[in-house]
N, C-alpha and C positions, 0 to 999 in steps of 0.2 A: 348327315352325321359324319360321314368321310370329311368333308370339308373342312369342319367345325376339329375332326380329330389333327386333321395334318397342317391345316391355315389357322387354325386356335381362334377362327372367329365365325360367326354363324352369318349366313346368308339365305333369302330364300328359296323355296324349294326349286323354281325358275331357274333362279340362280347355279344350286347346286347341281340342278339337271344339264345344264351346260356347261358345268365344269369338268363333270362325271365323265360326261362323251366325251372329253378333250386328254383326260387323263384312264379313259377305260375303253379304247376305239373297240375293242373288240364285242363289247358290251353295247354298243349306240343304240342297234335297233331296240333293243326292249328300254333303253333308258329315255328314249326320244316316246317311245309307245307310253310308255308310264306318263311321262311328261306332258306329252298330248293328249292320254286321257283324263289325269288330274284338272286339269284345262279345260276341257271341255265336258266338264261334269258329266262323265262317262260313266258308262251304262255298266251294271255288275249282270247282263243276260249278257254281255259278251265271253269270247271262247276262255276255257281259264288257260292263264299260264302259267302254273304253279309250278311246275316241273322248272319252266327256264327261270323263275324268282327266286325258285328254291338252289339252283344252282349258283346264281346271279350274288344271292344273301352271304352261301357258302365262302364262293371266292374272293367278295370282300372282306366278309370277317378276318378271312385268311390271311389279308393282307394286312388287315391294320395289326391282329393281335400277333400275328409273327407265330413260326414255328413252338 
C-alpha cells in the first residue's frame, strides 16, 4: 500500500517487500520475516508478533498520513 501511495502504481507484494526494506532499513527484519513467511506458506503456530506489527502499522500510517 506504501508503494501504490508514494509511486501511484501497484506492485506485488514481493515487490513491495523489497521496496519497503530499501526505504524503511530500520524495519527489514520484520519486513524480510513477513515476506519470507508469506512465501513460504507459513505457519500461524508460530510466535506472535503483534507488538512489533503493531508498531510497524503505527509508524507507517504515520508517515504517509502526516501529522
Amino acid at each position: 500500500m506504501e508503494h501504490l501511495l508514494t509511486q501511484e502504481n501497484q506492485v506485488s507484494k514481493l515487490q513491495a517487500a523489497d521496496d519497503a526494506v530499501a526505504v524503511l532499513p530500520h524495519w527489514s527484519t520484520l519486513i524480510i520475516w513477513a515476506r519470507d513467511w508469506w512465501y513460504a506458506d507459513g505457519s500461524d503456530d508460530e510466535a506472535s508478533r503483534l507488538d512489533e506489527v503493531t508498531d510497524f502499522v503505527a509508524d507507517v500510517s504515520a508517515r504517509l498520513l502526516g501529522p
